[in-house]
N, C-alpha and C positions, 0 to 999 in steps of 0.2 A: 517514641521509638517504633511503634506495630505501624503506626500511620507512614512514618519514613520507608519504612520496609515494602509498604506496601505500594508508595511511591514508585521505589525503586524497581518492585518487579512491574509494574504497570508501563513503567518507562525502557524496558529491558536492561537497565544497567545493573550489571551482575558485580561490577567491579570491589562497588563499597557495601556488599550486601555482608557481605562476611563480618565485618566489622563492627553493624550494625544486630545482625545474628549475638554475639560476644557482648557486645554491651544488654541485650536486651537477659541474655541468661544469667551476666552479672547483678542487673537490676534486680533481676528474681531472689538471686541469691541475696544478695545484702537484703531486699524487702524482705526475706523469708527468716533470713539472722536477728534482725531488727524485732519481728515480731514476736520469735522467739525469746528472745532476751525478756522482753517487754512482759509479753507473760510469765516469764519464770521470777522476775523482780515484782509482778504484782502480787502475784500470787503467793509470793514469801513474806512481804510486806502485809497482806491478809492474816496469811497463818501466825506469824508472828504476834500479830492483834490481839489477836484471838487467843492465843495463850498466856498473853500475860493476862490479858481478862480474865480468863478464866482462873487462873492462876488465882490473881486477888480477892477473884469473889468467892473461892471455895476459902480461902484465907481469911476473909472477912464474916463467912457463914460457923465458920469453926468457932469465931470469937462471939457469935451471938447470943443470946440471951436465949433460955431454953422453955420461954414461955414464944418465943419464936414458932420457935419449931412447934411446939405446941397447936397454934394459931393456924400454920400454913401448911398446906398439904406438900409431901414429899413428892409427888408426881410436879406440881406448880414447879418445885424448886428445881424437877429435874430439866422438867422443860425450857426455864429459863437458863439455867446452867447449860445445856445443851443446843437449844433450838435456837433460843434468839441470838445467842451470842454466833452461830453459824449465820444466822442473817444478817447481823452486823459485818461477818466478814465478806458476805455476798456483796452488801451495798459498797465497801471498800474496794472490793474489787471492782466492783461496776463503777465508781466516780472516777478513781483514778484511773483505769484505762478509758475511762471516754476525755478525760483532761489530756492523758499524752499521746493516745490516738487521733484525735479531733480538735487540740486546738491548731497546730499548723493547715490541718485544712480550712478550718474557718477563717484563719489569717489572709491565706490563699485564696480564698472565695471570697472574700471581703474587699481584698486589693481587684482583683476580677470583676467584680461589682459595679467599682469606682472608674475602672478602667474603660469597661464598656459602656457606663451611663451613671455619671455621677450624677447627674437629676435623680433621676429613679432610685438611686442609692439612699441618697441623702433622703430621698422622703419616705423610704423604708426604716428608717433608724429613727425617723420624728415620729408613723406611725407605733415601731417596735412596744415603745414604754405603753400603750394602750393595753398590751397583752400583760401586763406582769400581772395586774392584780387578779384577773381570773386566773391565772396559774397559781399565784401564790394562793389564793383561795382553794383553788381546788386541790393544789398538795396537801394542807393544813388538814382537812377534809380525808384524804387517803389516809395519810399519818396517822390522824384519829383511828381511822377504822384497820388499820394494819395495825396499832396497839390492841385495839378491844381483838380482833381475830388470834394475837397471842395470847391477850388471857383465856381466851374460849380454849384455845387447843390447851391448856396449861392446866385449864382445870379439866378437860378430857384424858391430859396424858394422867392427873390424879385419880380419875376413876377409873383408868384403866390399872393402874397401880392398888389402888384399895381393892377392884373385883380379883384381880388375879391374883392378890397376898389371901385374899378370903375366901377363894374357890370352897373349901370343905365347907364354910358357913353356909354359903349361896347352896350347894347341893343339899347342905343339911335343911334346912328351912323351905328347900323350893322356890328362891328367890329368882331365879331367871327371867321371868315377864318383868320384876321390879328392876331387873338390871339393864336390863335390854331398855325399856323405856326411859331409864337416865341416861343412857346411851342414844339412844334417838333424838333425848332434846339437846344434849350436847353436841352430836354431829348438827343437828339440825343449825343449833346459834353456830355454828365457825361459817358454816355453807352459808346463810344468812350474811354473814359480815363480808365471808370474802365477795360472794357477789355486788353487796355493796361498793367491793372495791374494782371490781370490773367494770361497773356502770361509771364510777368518778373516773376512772382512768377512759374508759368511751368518751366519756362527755370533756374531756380535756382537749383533746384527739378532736372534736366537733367545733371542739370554740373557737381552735386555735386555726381549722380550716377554715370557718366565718372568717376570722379576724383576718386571713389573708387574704379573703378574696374582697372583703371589703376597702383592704388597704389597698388592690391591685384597682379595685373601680374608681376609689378616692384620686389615685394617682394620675387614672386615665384620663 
């Protein structure tokens, strides 16, 4: 439609510009209702998750055995009751808005593809499967290290929980240097992990540019 428009005023026909103006503000509109829809369904589809999760697992912690609770720090449990299960509604909303944002453009791009050089196409899709296994690798890999980063913060949000329930002990005894320093090596391992996950997610992003320039020379 903006390339039509622009056609038109280039060529001075003012005639059908109007009409073209109306469709282009309609398109706004429907794109802009669309998008909205689209998030207000994802995102209730998250929250919804999310509550019955949580829902369950205070349900299921209620009926637990009290050598449980014993065993596990109350900060861990917060954390998980809280933090991860918000992460889970994070990733829910991140897969399925990239599934019903992006797969008709891929469909789109695909047919495009084919359109303009179905050689080149077709030997994109024989290279493609070369890529999975470093991804699938290197997900496995994040996964890993985005598990160990929630138990670090779990057991930080615990000691954050056990100093501030104990504040009179810690001033009583002069514990602050010993607090601070469980707290240093706690910040320290989360900061630790997640950089860990910085670097996999870099090096994914690295491979995956190899892999296509490799596949664009193989081609040549």
């Amino acid at each position: 439609l903006i390339e039509s428009a622009v056609n038109h005023l280039a060529l001075g026909d003012f005639a059908g510009l109007g009409f073209i103006t109306l469709a282009i503000v309609g398109a706004s509109l429907l794109r802009a209702g669309a998008g909205y829809g689209q998030s207000i369904l994802i995102q209730t589809i998250g929250l919804t998750v999310v509550r019955e999760m949580q829902n369950k697992l205070f349900a299921h912690l209620m009926r637990s055995d009290l050598a449980f609770f014993n065993d596990t720090a109350s900060g861990r449990l917060v954390s998980r009751f809280i933090f991860d299960v918000n992460m889970l509604r994070g990733a829910i909303v991140r897969v399925l808005g990239g599934v019903l944002r992006e797969a008709w453009a891929v469909l789109i791009l695909i047919g495009a593809m084919f359109y303009i050089d179905w050689r080149m196409a077709s030997a994109v899709f024989v290279f493609f499967p070369l890529s999975v296994w470093p991804v699938y690798a290197i997900g496995r890999r994040v996964k890993t290290q985005a598990r160990r980063t929630q138990e670090e913060q779990g057991a930080l949000a615990a000691l954050l929980g056990e100093a501030f329930s104990a504040m009179r002990l810690i001033k009583a005894f002069r514990l602050e240097a010993y607090e601070d320093a469980r707290a240093d090596m706690l910040v320290g391992r989360v900061q630790s992990q997640l950089k860990k996950q910085v670097r996999s997610r870099a090096m994914l992003v690295a491979v995956m540019e190899v892999m296509g320039g490799c596949a664009v020379a193989a081609i040549l």
